[in-house]
TORKOL-4160 file (C-alpha; in steps of 0.2 Angstrom, whole numbers, padded with zeros to 4 digits, m for minus):
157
<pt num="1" X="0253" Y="0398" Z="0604"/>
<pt num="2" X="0243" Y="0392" Z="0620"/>
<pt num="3" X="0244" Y="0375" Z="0626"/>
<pt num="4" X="0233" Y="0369" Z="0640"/>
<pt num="5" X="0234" Y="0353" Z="0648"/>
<pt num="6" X="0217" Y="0344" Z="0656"/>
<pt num="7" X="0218" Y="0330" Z="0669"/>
<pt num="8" X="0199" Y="0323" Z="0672"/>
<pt num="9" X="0192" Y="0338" Z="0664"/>
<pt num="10" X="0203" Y="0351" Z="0676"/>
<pt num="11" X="0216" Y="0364" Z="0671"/>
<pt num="12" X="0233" Y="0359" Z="0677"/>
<pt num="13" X="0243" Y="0369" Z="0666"/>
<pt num="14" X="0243" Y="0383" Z="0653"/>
<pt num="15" X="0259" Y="0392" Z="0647"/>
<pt num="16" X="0261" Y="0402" Z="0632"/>
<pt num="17" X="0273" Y="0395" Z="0620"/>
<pt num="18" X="0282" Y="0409" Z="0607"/>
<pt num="19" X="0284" Y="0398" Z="0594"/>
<pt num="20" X="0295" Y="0411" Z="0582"/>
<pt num="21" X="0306" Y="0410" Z="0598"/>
<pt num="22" X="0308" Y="0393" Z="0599"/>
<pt num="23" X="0310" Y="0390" Z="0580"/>
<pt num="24" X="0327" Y="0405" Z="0580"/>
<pt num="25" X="0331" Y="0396" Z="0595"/>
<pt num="26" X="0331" Y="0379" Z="0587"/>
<pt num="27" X="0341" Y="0384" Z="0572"/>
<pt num="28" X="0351" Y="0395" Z="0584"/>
<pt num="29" X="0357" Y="0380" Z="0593"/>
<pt num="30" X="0358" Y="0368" Z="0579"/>
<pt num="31" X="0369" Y="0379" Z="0571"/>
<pt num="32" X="0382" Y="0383" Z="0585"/>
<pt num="33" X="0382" Y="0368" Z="0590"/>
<pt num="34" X="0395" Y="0363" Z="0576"/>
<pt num="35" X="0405" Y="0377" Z="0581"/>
<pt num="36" X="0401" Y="0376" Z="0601"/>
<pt num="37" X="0415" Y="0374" Z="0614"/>
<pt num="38" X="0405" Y="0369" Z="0628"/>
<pt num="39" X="0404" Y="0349" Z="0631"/>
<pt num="40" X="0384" Y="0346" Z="0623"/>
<pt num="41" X="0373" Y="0340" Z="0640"/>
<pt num="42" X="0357" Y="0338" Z="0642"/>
<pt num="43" X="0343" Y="0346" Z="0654"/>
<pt num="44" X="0341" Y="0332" Z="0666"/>
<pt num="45" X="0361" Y="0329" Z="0666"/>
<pt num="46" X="0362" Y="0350" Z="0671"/>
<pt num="47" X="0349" Y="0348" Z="0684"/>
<pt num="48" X="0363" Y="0334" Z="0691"/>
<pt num="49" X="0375" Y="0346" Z="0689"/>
<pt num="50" X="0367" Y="0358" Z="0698"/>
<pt num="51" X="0363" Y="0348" Z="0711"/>
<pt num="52" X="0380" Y="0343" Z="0714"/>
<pt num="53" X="0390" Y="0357" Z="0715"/>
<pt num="54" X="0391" Y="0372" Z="0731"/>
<pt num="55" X="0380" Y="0384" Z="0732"/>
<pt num="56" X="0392" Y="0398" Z="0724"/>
<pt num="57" X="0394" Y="0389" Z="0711"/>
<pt num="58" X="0375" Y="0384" Z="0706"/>
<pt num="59" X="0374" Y="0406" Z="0707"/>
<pt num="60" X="0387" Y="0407" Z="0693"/>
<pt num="61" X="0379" Y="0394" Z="0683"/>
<pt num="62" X="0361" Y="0401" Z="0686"/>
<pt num="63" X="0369" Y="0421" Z="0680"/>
<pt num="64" X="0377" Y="0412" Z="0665"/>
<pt num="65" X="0361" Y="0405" Z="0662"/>
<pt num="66" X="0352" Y="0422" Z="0662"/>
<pt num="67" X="0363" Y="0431" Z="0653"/>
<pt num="68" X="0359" Y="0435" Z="0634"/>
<pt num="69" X="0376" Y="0427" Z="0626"/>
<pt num="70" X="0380" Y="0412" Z="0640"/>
<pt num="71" X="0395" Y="0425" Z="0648"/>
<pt num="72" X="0400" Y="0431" Z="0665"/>
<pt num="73" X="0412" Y="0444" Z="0668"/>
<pt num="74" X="0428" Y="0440" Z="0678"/>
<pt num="75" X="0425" Y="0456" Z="0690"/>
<pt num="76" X="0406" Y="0446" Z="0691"/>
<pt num="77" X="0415" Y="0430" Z="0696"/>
<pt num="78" X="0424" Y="0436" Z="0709"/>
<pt num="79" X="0410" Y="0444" Z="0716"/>
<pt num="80" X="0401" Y="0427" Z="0716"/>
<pt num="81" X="0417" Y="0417" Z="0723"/>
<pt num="82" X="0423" Y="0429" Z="0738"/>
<pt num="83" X="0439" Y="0431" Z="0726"/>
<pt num="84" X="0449" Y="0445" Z="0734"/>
<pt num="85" X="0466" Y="0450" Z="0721"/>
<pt num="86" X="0459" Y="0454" Z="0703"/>
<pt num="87" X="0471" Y="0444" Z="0695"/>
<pt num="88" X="0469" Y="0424" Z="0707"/>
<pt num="89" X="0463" Y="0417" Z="0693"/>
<pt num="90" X="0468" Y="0400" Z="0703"/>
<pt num="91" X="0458" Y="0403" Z="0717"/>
<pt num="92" X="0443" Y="0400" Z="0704"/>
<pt num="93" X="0451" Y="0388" Z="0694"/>
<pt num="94" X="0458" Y="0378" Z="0710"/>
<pt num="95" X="0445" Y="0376" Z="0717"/>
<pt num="96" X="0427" Y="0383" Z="0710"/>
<pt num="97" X="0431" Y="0378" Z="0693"/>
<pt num="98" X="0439" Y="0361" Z="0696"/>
<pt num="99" X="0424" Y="0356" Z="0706"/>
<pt num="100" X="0411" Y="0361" Z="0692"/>
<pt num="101" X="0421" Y="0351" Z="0678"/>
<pt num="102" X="0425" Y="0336" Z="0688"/>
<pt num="103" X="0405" Y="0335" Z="0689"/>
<pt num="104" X="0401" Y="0338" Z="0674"/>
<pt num="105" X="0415" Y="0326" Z="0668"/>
<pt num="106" X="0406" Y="0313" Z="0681"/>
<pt num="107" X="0390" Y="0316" Z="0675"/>
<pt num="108" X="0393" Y="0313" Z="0655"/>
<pt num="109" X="0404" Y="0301" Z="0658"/>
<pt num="110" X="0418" Y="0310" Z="0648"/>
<pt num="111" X="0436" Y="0313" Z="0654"/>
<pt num="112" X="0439" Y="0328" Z="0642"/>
<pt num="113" X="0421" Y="0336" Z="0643"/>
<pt num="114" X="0421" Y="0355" Z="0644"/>
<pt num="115" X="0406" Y="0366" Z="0649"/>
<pt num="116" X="0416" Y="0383" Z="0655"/>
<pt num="117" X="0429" Y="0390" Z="0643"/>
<pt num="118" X="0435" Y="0407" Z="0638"/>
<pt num="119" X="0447" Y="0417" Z="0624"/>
<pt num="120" X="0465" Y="0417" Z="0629"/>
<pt num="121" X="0468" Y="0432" Z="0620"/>
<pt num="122" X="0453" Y="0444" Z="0629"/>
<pt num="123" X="0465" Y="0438" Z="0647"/>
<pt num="124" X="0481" Y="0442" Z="0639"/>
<pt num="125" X="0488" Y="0460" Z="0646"/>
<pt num="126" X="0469" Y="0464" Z="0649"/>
<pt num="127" X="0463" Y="0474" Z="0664"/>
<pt num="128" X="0454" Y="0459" Z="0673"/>
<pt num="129" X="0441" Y="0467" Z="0679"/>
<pt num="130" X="0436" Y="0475" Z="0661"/>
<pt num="131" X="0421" Y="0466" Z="0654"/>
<pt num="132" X="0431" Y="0457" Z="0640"/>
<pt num="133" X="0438" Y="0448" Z="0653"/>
<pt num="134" X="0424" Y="0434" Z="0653"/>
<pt num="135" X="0419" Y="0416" Z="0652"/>
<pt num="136" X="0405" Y="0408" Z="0641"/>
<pt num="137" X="0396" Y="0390" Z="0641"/>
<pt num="138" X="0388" Y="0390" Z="0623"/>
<pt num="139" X="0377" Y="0379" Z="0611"/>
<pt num="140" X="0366" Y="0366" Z="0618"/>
<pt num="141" X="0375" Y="0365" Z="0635"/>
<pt num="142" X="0366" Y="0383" Z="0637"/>
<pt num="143" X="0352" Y="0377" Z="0630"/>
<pt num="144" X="0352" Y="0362" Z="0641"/>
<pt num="145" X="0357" Y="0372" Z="0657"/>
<pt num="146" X="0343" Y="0388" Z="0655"/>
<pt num="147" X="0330" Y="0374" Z="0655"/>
<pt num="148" X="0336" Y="0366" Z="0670"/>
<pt num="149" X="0337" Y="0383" Z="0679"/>
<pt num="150" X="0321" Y="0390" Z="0671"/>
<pt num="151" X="0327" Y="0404" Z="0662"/>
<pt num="152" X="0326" Y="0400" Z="0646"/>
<pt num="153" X="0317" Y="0410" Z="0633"/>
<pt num="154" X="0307" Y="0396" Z="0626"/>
<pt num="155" X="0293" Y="0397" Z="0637"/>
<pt num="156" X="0283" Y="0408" Z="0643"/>
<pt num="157" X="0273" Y="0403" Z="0661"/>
């Protein structure tokens, strides 16, 4: 579908919408949000977010963003963060990872609010810097925050 948008008779924008794209997205996202971890947002509270937070940071969000299932690898994240010892899970958490909650905490006005989380069991007596060793932001949170980075598959431009 192609929408074009006229002002005094000039084109100012035309984009290419997918629109089986956005309907599986739709239901993709109505669906896991029932079962989503991540703390539901909203584009314009993500672009807050993003504007918030260092610049290391807003790259870990942006790969999250652009990766297929809202993941990052651990061996990714410590590329990103300058984190030297595979296993200083702290030196994300302490730091990086406090400061991107307490945000979006801020930001939704929710003490308990979650974006980032990850599976216990992929960390337990895992090589760190094998791929299972990842963390995910899912259901309309991801939604919310590929839109505010412009990755999302919805449109095309």
């Amino acid at each position: 579908m192609n929408i074009e948008i006229l002002v005094d008779a000039k084109s100012v924008v035309k984009i290419d919408i997918d629109l089986p794209v956005i309907v599986r997205a739709l239901q993709k996202a109505l669906l896991s949000d029932a079962n989503a971890r991540s703390t539901p947002a909203t584009e314009s509270q993500m672009r807050d977010l993003l504007s918030r937070i260092d610049s290391r940071s807003r790259t870990f969000l942006q790969e999250i963003a652009a990766s297929e299932d809202g993941a990052i690898s651990w061996k990714r994240m410590r590329s990103i963060f300058g984190i030297e010892k595979p296993e200083d899970w702290s030196a994300y958490s302490g730091s990086f990872g406090k400061g991107i909650t307490r945000a979006y905490r801020n930001i939704l006005n929710d003490r308990v609010a979650k974006l980032v989380w990850w599976i216990d069991a992929d960390w337990d007596d895992a090589d760190w810097d094998d791929d299972m060793c990842s963390v995910f932001v899912d259901g309309s949170a991801l939604v919310a925050l590929r839109l505010a980075v412009g990755t999302s598959p919805l449109i095309k431009g």
